[in-house]
C-alpha positions in Angstrom: 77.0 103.1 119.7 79.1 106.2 118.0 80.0 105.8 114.5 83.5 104.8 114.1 85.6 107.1 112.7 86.6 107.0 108.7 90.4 106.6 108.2 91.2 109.6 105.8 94.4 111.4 104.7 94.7 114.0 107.4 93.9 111.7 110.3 96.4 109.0 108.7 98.5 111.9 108.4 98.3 112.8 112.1 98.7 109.1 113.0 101.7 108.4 111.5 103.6 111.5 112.1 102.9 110.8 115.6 104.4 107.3 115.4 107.0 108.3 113.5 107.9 111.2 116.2 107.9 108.3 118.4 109.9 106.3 116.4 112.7 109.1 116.0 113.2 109.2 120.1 113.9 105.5 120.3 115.8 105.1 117.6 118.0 108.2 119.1 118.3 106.9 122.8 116.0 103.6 123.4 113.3 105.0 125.6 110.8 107.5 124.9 110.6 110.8 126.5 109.1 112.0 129.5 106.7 114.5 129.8 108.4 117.1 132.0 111.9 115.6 132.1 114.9 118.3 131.0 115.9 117.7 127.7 117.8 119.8 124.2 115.3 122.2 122.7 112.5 120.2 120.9 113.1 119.5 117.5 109.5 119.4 116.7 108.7 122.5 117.8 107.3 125.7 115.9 109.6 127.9 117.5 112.7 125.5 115.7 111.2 125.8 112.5 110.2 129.5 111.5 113.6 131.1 111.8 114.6 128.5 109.0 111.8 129.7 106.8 113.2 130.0 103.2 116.8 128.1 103.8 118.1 124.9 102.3 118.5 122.2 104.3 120.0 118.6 103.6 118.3 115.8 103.0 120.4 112.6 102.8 122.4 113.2 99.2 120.3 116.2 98.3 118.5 119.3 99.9 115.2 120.9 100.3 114.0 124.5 100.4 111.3 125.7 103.7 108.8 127.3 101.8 105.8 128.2 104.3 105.1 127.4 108.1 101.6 127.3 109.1 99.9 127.4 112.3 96.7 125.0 113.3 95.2 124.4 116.1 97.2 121.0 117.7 100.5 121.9 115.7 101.9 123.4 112.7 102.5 121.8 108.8 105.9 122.4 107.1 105.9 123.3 103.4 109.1 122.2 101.3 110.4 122.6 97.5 112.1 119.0 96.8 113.3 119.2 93.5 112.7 115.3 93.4 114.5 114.7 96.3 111.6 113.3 97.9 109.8 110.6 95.4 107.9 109.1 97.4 105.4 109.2 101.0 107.9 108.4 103.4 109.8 109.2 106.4 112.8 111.3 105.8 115.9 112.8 107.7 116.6 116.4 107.7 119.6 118.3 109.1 118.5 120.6 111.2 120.6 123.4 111.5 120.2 123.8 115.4 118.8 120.1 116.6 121.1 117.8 114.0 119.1 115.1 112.2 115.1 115.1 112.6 113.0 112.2 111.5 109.9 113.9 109.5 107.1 111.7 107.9 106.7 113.5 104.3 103.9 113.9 101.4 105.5 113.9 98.4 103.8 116.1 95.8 105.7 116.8 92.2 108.5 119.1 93.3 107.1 120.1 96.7 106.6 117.9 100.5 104.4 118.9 103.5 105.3 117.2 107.3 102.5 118.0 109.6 103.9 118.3 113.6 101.3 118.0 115.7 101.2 118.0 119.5 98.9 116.9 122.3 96.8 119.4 124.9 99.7 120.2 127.4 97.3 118.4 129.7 97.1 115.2 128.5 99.5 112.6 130.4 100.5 109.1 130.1 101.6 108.6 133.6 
Protein backbone atom coordinates (compact mmCIF):
# COMPACT_ATOMS: atom_id res chain seq x y z
CA UNK A 1 0.00 0.00 0.00
CA UNK A 2 1.57 3.63 -1.04
CA UNK A 3 2.46 5.93 1.61
CA UNK A 4 -0.11 8.46 2.14
CA UNK A 5 0.79 11.68 1.36
CA UNK A 6 2.04 14.33 4.22
CA UNK A 7 -0.28 17.42 4.44
CA UNK A 8 2.28 20.39 4.00
CA UNK A 9 2.07 24.10 3.26
CA UNK A 10 2.24 24.04 -0.51
CA UNK A 11 -0.17 21.14 -1.06
CA UNK A 12 -2.63 22.85 1.72
CA UNK A 13 -1.97 25.73 -0.33
CA UNK A 14 -3.02 24.17 -3.65
CA UNK A 15 -5.99 22.64 -1.81
CA UNK A 16 -7.57 25.40 -0.66
CA UNK A 17 -7.02 27.83 -3.37
CA UNK A 18 -8.74 25.29 -5.45
CA UNK A 19 -11.81 25.24 -3.07
CA UNK A 20 -11.79 28.55 -2.66
CA UNK A 21 -11.82 29.07 -6.71
CA UNK A 22 -14.68 26.90 -6.37
CA UNK A 23 -16.23 28.70 -3.80
CA UNK A 24 -15.93 32.15 -5.79
CA UNK A 25 -18.10 30.60 -8.91
CA UNK A 26 -21.05 29.60 -6.62
CA UNK A 27 -21.11 32.32 -4.65
CA UNK A 28 -21.18 34.49 -8.09
CA UNK A 29 -23.99 32.45 -9.92
CA UNK A 30 -24.99 29.12 -7.91
CA UNK A 31 -23.53 26.43 -10.11
CA UNK A 32 -20.08 25.78 -10.95
CA UNK A 33 -18.69 26.06 -14.26
CA UNK A 34 -18.46 23.86 -17.10
CA UNK A 35 -15.55 22.82 -18.70
CA UNK A 36 -15.97 24.05 -22.22
CA UNK A 37 -19.03 26.18 -21.75
CA UNK A 38 -18.66 30.04 -23.16
CA UNK A 39 -18.05 32.29 -20.48
CA UNK A 40 -16.13 36.26 -19.54
CA UNK A 41 -12.39 35.96 -19.77
CA UNK A 42 -11.09 33.85 -16.76
CA UNK A 43 -10.25 35.72 -13.89
CA UNK A 44 -7.81 33.17 -12.80
CA UNK A 45 -5.86 33.28 -15.60
CA UNK A 46 -2.13 34.28 -16.20
CA UNK A 47 -2.86 36.14 -19.17
CA UNK A 48 -5.34 38.53 -16.62
CA UNK A 49 -2.76 39.00 -14.27
CA UNK A 50 0.71 40.09 -15.94
CA UNK A 51 -0.49 43.23 -17.60
CA UNK A 52 -1.37 44.40 -13.93
CA UNK A 53 2.13 43.76 -12.86
CA UNK A 54 3.17 46.75 -10.58
CA UNK A 55 -0.47 48.52 -10.20
CA UNK A 56 -2.56 49.13 -7.11
CA UNK A 57 -5.50 47.40 -6.78
CA UNK A 58 -8.31 47.56 -4.04
CA UNK A 59 -8.81 45.42 -1.49
CA UNK A 60 -11.97 46.02 0.55
CA UNK A 61 -11.07 49.50 2.58
CA UNK A 62 -7.49 49.46 1.37
CA UNK A 63 -5.15 48.44 -1.63
CA UNK A 64 -2.37 46.21 -2.52
CA UNK A 65 0.57 46.65 -4.90
CA UNK A 66 1.40 43.33 -7.83
CA UNK A 67 4.80 42.92 -7.22
CA UNK A 68 5.97 39.68 -9.27
CA UNK A 69 4.11 36.98 -11.39
CA UNK A 70 5.64 33.69 -11.57
CA UNK A 71 5.17 30.88 -13.77
CA UNK A 72 5.18 26.95 -12.49
CA UNK A 73 4.30 24.13 -14.00
CA UNK A 74 0.21 23.64 -13.07
CA UNK A 75 -0.33 27.59 -12.67
CA UNK A 76 1.31 30.70 -11.65
CA UNK A 77 1.78 32.49 -7.80
CA UNK A 78 0.95 36.22 -7.38
CA UNK A 79 3.29 38.35 -5.30
CA UNK A 80 1.67 41.47 -3.39
CA UNK A 81 2.96 44.48 -1.13
CA UNK A 82 -0.04 44.77 1.68
CA UNK A 83 0.99 47.43 3.74
CA UNK A 84 -1.06 45.46 6.58
CA UNK A 85 -3.93 45.27 4.55
CA UNK A 86 -3.83 41.68 4.78
CA UNK A 87 -3.31 40.46 8.64
CA UNK A 88 -4.05 37.41 8.34
CA UNK A 89 -4.24 33.77 6.05
CA UNK A 90 -7.42 34.26 4.46
CA UNK A 91 -9.48 34.55 1.49
CA UNK A 92 -9.66 38.01 0.13
CA UNK A 93 -11.45 40.13 -2.59
CA UNK A 94 -9.63 42.07 -5.12
CA UNK A 95 -10.89 44.43 -7.77
CA UNK A 96 -9.83 43.46 -10.78
CA UNK A 97 -9.48 46.02 -13.11
CA UNK A 98 -10.81 43.95 -16.16
CA UNK A 99 -12.89 40.83 -14.35
CA UNK A 100 -14.51 43.11 -11.23
CA UNK A 101 -14.16 41.35 -7.85
CA UNK A 102 -11.93 37.99 -7.58
CA UNK A 103 -11.93 35.76 -4.63
CA UNK A 104 -8.05 34.93 -3.96
CA UNK A 105 -6.96 32.63 -0.96
CA UNK A 106 -3.88 34.80 0.58
CA UNK A 107 -0.55 34.20 2.79
CA UNK A 108 -0.05 36.88 4.78
CA UNK A 109 3.62 37.61 5.41
CA UNK A 110 4.68 41.11 7.26
CA UNK A 111 3.91 43.69 4.55
CA UNK A 112 3.78 41.27 1.58
CA UNK A 113 0.80 38.23 0.38
CA UNK A 114 1.30 35.44 -2.17
CA UNK A 115 -2.13 33.62 -4.00
CA UNK A 116 -1.01 30.66 -5.84
CA UNK A 117 -3.59 29.85 -9.16
CA UNK A 118 -3.23 26.68 -10.08
CA UNK A 119 -4.97 24.77 -12.90
CA UNK A 120 -5.73 21.19 -13.91
CA UNK A 121 -4.10 19.26 -17.27
CA UNK A 122 -6.54 20.66 -19.94
CA UNK A 123 -7.33 16.93 -20.13
CA UNK A 124 -8.71 16.15 -17.02
CA UNK A 125 -12.69 16.05 -16.96
CA UNK A 126 -15.31 15.71 -14.51
CA UNK A 127 -18.07 14.68 -16.90
Amino acid sequence: MPAAKALNRRLFLAGTTGLAMAAAATAANGTLPRAGAAQAPDPYSLELWEPLLGRALAIGAGSIRLTAVDRGPLGFRLLFEVGGAIPADDIYTVQHPDSGPVALFMTAHGEHAAAIITHLPKETSYD
